[in-house]
KOLVEXMAR-678994 format. One record per residue (C-alpha): x, y, z; residue number from 0; residue in three letters. Coordinates in Angstrom, 3 decimals. Layout:
N
SITE:X:Y:Z:k:r
SITE:X:Y:Z:NUM:ALA
...
REM end
This chain:
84
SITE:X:Y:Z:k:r
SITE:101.176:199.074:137.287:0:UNK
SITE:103.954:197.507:135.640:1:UNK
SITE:103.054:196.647:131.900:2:UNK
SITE:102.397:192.882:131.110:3:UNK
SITE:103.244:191.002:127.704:4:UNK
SITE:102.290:187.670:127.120:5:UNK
SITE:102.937:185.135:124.169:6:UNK
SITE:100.427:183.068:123.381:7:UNK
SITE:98.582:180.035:121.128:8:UNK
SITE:94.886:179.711:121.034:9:UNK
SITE:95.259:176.003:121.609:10:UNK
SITE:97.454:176.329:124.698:11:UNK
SITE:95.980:175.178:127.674:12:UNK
SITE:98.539:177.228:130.113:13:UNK
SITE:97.973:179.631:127.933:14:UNK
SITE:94.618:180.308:129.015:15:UNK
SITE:95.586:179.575:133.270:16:UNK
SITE:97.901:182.166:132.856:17:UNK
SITE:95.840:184.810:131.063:18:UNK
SITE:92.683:183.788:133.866:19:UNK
SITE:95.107:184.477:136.807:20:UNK
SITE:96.065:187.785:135.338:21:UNK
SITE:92.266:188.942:134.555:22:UNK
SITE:91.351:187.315:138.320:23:UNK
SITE:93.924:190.535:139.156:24:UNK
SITE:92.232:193.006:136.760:25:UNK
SITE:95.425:192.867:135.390:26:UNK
SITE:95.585:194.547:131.520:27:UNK
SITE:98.119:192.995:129.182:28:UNK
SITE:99.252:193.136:125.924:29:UNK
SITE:98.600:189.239:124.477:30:UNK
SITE:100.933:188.224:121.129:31:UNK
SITE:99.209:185.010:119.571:32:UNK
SITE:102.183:183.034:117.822:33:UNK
SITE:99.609:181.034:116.009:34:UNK
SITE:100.472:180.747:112.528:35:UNK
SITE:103.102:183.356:112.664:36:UNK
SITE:106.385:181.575:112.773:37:UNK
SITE:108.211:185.419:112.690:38:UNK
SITE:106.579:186.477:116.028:39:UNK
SITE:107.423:182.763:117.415:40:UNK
SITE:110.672:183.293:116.436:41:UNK
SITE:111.062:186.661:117.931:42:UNK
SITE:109.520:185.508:121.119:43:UNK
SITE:112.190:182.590:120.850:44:UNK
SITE:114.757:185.263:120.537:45:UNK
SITE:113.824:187.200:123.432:46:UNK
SITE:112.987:184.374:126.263:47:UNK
SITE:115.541:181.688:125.019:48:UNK
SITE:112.183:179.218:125.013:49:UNK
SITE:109.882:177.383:122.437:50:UNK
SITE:107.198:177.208:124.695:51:UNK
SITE:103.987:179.455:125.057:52:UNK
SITE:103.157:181.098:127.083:53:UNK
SITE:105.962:183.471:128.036:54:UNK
SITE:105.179:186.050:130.375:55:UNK
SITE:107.189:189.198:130.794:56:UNK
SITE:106.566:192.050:133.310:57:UNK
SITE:107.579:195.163:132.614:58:UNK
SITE:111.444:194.251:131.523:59:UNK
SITE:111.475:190.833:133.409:60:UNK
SITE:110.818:187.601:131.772:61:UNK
SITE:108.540:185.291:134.344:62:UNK
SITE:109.075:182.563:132.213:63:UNK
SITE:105.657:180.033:131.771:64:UNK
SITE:102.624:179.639:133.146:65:UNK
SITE:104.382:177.495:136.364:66:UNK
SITE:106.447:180.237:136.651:67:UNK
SITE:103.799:182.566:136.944:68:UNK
SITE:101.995:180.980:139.350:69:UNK
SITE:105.098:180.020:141.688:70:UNK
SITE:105.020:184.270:141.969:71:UNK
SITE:101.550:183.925:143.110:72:UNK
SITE:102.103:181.014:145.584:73:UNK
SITE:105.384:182.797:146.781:74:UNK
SITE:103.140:186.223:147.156:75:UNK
SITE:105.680:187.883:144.920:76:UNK
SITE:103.542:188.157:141.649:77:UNK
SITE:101.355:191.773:142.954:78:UNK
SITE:104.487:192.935:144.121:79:UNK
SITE:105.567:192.668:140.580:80:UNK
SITE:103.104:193.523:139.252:81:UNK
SITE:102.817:196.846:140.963:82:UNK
SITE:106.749:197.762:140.672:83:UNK
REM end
């Protein structure tokens, strides 16, 4: 299973759809909370070209958002990624 990353806020309310649709998987991932930490926002803002949380990548490729996420469900793309 392809390793999952996700940047986070604790007060992010796609935040938490995101992370429920991953544990509704059994999905592990590795969360980084940008709360308070303006260094880790800004590296996640480095990597993903976005100011938004949550950013999702799997494995090497940035999903984007929680919509984005989701679309990968909907499309039944998301275990295929998942499992790559």
């Amino acid at each position: 299973m392809a390793d999952v990353t996700i940047y986070s806020s604790d007060f992010c309310p796609f935040c938490t759809r995101a992370k429920q649709l991953l544990k509704s998987k059994s999905v592990a991932f590795q969360e980084i909370n940008v709360d308070g930490q303006p260094e880790v926002r800004r590296e996640m803002m480095m990597k993903s070209n976005q100011r938004t949380v949550p950013q999702i990548w799997i494995g090497e490729y940035h999903v984007g958002g929680c919509d984005e996420l989701y679309a990968l469900e909907r499309a039944n793309k998301l275990d295929e990624l998942l499992n790559s």
